[in-house]
PyMOL commands that place a pseudoatom at each C-alpha (Angstrom):
pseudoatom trace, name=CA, resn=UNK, resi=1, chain=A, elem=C, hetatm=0, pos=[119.607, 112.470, 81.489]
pseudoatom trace, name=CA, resn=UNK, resi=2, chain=A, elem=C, hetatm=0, pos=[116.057, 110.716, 81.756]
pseudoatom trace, name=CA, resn=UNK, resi=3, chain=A, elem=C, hetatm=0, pos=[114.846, 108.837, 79.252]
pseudoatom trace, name=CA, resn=UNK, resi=4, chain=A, elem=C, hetatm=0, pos=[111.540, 110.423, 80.751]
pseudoatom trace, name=CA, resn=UNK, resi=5, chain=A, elem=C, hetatm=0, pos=[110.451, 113.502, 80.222]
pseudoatom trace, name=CA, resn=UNK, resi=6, chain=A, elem=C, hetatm=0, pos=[107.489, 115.391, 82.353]
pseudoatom trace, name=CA, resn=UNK, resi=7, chain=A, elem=C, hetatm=0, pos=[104.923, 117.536, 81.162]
pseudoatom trace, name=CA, resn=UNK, resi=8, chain=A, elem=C, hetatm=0, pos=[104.626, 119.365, 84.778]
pseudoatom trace, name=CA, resn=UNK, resi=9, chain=A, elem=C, hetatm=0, pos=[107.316, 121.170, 86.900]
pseudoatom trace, name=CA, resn=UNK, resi=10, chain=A, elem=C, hetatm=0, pos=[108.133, 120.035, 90.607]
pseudoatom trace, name=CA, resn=UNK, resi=11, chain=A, elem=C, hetatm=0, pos=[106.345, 122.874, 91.750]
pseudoatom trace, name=CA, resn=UNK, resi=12, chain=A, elem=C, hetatm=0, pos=[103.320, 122.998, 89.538]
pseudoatom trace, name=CA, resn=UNK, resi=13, chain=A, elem=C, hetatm=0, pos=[103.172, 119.109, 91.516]
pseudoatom trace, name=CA, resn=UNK, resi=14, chain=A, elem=C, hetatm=0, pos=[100.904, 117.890, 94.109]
pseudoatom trace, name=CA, resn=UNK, resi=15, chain=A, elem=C, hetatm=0, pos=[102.316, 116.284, 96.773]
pseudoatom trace, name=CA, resn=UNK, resi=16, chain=A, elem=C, hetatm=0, pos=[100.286, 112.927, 97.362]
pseudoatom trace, name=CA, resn=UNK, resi=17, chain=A, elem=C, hetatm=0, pos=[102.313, 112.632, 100.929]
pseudoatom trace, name=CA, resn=UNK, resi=18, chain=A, elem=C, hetatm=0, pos=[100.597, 115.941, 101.950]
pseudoatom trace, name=CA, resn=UNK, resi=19, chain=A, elem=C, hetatm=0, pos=[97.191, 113.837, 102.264]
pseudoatom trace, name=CA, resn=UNK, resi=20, chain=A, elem=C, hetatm=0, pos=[95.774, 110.735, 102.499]
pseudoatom trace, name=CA, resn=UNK, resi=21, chain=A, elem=C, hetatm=0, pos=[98.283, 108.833, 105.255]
pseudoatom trace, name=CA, resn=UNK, resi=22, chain=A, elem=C, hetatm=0, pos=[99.475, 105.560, 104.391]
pseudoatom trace, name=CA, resn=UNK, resi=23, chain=A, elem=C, hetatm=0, pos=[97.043, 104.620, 101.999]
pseudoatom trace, name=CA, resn=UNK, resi=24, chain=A, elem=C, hetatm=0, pos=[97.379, 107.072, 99.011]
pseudoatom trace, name=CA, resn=UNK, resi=25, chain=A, elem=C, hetatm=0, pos=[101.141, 106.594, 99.389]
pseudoatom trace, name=CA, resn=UNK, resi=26, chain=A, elem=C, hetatm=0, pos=[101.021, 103.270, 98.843]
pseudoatom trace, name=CA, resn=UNK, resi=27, chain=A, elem=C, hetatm=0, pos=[98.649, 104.200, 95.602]
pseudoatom trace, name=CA, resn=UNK, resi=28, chain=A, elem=C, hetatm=0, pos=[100.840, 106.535, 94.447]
pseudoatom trace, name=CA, resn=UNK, resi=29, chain=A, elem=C, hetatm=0, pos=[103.884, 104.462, 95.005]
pseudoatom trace, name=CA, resn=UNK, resi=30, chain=A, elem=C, hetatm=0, pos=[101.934, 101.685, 92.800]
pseudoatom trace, name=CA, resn=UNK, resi=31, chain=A, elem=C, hetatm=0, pos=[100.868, 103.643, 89.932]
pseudoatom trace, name=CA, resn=UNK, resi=32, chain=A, elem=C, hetatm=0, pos=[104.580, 105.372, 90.243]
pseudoatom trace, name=CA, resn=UNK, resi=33, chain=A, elem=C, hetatm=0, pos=[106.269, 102.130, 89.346]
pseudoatom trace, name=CA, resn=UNK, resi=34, chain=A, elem=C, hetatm=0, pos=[104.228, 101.927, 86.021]
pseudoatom trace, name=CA, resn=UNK, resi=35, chain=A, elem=C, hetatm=0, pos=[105.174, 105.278, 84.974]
pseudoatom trace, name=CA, resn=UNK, resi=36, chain=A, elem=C, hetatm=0, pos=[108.800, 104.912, 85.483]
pseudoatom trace, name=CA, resn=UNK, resi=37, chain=A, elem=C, hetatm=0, pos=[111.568, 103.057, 85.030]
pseudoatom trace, name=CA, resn=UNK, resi=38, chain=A, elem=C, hetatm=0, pos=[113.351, 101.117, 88.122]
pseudoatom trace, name=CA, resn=UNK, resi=39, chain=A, elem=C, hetatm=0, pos=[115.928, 102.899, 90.191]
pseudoatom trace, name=CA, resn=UNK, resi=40, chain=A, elem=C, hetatm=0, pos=[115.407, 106.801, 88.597]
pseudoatom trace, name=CA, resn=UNK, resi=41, chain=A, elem=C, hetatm=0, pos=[116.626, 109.233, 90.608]
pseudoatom trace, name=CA, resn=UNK, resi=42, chain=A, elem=C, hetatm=0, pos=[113.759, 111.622, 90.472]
pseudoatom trace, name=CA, resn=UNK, resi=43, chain=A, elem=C, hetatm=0, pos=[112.599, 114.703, 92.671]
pseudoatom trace, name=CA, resn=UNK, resi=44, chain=A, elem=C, hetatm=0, pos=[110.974, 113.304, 95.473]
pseudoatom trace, name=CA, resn=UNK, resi=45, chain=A, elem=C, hetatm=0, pos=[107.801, 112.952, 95.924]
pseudoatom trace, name=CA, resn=UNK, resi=46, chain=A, elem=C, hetatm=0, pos=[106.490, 114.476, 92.965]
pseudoatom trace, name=CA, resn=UNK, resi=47, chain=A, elem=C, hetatm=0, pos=[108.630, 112.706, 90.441]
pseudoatom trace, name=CA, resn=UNK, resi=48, chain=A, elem=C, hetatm=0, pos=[107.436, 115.725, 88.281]
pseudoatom trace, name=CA, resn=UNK, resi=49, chain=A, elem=C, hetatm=0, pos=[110.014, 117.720, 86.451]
pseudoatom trace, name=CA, resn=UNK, resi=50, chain=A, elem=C, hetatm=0, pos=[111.241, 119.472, 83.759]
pseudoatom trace, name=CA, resn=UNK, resi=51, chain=A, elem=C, hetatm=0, pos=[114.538, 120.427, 84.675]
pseudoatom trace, name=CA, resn=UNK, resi=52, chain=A, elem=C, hetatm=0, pos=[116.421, 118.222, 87.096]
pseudoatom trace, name=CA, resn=UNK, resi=53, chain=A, elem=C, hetatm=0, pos=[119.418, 119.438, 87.225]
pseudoatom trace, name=CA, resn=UNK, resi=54, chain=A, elem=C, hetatm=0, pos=[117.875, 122.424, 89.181]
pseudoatom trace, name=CA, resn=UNK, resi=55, chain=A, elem=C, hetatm=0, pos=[116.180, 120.495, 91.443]
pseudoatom trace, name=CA, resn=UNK, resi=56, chain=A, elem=C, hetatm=0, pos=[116.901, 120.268, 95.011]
pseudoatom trace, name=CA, resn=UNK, resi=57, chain=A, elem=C, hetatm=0, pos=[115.515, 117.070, 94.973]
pseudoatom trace, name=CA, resn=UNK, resi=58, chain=A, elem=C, hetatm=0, pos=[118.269, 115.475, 92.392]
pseudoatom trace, name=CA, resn=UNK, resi=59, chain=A, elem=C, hetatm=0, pos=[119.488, 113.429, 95.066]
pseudoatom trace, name=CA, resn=UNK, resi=60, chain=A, elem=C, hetatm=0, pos=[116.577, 111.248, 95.909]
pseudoatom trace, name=CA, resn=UNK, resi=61, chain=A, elem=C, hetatm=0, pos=[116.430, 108.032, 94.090]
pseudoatom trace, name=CA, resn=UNK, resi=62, chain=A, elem=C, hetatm=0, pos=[113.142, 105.327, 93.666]
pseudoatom trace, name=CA, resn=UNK, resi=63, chain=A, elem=C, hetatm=0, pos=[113.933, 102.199, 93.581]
pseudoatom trace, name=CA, resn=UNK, resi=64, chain=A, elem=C, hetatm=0, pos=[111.121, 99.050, 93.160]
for i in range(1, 64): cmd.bond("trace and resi %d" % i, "trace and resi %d" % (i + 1))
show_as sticks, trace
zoom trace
C-alpha cells in the first residue's frame, strides 16, 4: 500500500504527455519527484489514484 494517498482518480487526471512535447514532461517529471517518494509504482502518467489495485496501470513503476 502507498504511503501516499491522492485526492483525484486516474481518470479524473490530466495527462501532461497529451501536450506540451518534451518540455512539460520534463516539468512534470520534476515537480513529480517532489511529490513522491523514489521508486513508487504508480499509474502511469498521471500518478493520480485512489484505488490502485484497480488500476491497469499497477505495473508501471517511477524511479528518480
Amino acid at each position: 500500500m502507498n504511503r501516499y494517498r491522492y485526492l483525484v482518480r486516474l481518470e479524473d487526471a490530466v495527462n501532461p504527455f497529451e501536450f506540451g512535447g518534451k518540455a512539460a514532461q520534463l516539468n512534470f517529471a520534476i515537480k513529480l519527484k517532489l511529490l513522491v517518494p523514489k521508486g513508487l509504482c504508480s499509474p502511469m502518467p498521471a500518478l493520480i489514484n485512489l484505488y490502485p489495485e484497480k488500476s491497469p496501470w499497477k505495473k508501471s513503476c517511477i524511479s528518480f
